[in-house]
DSSP file (Angstrom, degrees, kcal/mol; ACC not computed):
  #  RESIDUE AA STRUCTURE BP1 BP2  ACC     N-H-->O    O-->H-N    N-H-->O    O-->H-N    TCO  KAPPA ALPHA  PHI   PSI    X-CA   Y-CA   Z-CA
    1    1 A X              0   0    0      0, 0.0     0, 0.0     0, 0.0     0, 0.0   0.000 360.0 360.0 360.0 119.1  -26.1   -3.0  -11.6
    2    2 A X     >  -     0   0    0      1,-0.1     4,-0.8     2,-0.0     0, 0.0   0.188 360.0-119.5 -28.5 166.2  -29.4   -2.7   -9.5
    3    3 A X  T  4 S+     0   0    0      2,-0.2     4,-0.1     3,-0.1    -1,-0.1   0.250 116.8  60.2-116.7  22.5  -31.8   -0.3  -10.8
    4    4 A X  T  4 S+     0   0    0      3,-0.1     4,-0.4     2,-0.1    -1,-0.1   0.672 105.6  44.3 -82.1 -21.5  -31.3    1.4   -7.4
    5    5 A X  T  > S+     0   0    0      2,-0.2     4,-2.0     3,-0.1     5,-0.5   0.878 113.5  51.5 -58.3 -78.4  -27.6    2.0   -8.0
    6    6 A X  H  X S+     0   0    0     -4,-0.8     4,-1.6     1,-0.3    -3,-0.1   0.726 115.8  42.7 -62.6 -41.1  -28.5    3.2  -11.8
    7    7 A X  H >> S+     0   0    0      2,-0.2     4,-2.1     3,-0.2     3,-1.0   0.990 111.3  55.8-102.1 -69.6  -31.1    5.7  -10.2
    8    8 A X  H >4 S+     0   0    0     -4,-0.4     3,-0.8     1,-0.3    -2,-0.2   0.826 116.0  34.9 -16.2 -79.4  -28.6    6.5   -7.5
    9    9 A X  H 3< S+     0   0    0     -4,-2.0    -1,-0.3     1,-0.3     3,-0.3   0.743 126.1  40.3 -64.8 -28.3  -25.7    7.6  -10.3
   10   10 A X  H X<  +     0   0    0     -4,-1.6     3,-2.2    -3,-1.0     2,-0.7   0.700  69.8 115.6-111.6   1.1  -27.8    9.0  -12.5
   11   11 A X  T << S+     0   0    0     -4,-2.1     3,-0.3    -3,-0.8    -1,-0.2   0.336  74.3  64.6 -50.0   4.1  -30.6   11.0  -10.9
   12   12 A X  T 3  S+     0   0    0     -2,-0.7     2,-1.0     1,-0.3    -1,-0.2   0.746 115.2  28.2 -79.1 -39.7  -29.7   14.3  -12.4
   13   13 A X  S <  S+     0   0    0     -3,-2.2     2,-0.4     2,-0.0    -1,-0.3  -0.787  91.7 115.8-106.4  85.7  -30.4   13.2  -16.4
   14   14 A X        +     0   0    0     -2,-1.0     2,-0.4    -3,-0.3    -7,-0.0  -0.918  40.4 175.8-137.5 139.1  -33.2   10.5  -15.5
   15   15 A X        -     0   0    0     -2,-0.4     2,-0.6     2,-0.0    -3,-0.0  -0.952  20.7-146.8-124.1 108.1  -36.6   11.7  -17.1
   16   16 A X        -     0   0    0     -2,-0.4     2,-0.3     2,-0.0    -2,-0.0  -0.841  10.9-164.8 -76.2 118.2  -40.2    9.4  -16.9
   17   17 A X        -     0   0    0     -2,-0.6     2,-0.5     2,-0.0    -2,-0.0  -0.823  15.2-167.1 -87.0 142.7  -42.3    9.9  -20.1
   18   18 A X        +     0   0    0     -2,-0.3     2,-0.3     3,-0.0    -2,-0.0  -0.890  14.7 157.3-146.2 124.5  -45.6    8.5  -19.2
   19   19 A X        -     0   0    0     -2,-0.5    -2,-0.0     1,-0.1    15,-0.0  -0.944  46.6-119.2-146.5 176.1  -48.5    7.8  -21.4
   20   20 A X        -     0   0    0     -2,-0.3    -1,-0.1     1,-0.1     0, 0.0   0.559  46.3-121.2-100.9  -4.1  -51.3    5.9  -21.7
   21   21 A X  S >  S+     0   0    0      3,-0.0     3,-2.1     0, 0.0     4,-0.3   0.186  70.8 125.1 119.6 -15.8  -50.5    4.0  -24.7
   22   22 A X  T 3  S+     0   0    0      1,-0.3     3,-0.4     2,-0.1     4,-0.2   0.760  75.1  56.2 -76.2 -14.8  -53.2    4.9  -27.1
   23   23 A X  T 3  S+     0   0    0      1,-0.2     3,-0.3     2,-0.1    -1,-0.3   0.528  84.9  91.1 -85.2   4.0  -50.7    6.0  -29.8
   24   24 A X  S <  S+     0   0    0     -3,-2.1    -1,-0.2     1,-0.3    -2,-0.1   0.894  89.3  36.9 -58.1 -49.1  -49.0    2.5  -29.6
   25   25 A X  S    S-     0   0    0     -3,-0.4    -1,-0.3    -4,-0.3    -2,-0.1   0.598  79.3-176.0 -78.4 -31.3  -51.1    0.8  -32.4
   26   26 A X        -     0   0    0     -3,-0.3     3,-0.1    -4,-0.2    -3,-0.1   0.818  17.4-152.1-116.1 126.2  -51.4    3.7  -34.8
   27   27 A X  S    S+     0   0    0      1,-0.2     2,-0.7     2,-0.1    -1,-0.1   0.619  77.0  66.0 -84.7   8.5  -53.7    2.4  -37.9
   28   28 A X  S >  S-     0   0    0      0, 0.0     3,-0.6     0, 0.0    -1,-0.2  -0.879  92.9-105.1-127.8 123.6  -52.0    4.8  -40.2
   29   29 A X  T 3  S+     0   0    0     -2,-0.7     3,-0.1     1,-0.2    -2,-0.1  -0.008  88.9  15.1 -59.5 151.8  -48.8    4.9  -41.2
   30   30 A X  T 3  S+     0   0    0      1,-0.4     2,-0.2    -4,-0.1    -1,-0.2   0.491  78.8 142.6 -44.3 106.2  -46.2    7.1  -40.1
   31   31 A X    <   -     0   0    0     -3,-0.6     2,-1.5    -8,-0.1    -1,-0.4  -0.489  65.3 -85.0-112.3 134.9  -47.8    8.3  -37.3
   32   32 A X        -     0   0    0     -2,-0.2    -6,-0.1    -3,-0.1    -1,-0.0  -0.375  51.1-168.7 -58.2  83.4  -45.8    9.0  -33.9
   33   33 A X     >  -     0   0    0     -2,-1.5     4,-1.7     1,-0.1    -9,-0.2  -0.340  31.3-122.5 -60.6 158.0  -45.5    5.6  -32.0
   34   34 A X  H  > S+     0   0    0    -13,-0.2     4,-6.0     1,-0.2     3,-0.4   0.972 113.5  60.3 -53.6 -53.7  -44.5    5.4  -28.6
   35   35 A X  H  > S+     0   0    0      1,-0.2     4,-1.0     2,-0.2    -1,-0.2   0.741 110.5  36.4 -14.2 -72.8  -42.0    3.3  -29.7
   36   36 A X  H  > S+     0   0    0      2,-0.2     4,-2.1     3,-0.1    -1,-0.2   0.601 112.0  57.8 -29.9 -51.2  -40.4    5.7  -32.0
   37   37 A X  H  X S+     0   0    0     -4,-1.7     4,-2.0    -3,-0.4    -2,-0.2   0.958 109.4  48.5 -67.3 -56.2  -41.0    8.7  -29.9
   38   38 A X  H  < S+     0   0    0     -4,-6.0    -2,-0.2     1,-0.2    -1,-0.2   0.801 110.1  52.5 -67.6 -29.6  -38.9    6.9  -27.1
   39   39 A X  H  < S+     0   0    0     -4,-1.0    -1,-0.2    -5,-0.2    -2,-0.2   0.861 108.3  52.2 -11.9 -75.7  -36.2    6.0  -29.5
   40   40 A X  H  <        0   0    0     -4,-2.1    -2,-0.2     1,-0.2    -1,-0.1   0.638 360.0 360.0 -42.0 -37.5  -35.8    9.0  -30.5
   41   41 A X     <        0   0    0     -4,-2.0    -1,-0.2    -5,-0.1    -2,-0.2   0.559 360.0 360.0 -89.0 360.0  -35.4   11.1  -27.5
């Protein structure tokens, strides 16, 4: 399936999180990555 199709059929539940990244790296451990965050949800 396209991801013009997929956006089609699903555009009621579709959310973009957008961020700039800085939590990506995190030098202390656990600490909210994006990674994680996006997992999660």
């Amino acid at each position: 399936m396209d991801l013009k199709t997929l956006i089609g059929k699903n555009h009621p539940d579709i959310a973009f999180i957008v961020g700039n990244g800085i939590n990506r790296y995190s030098p202390t451990a656990g600490s909210i990555a994006w990674e994680d965050l996006l997992i999660q949800l």
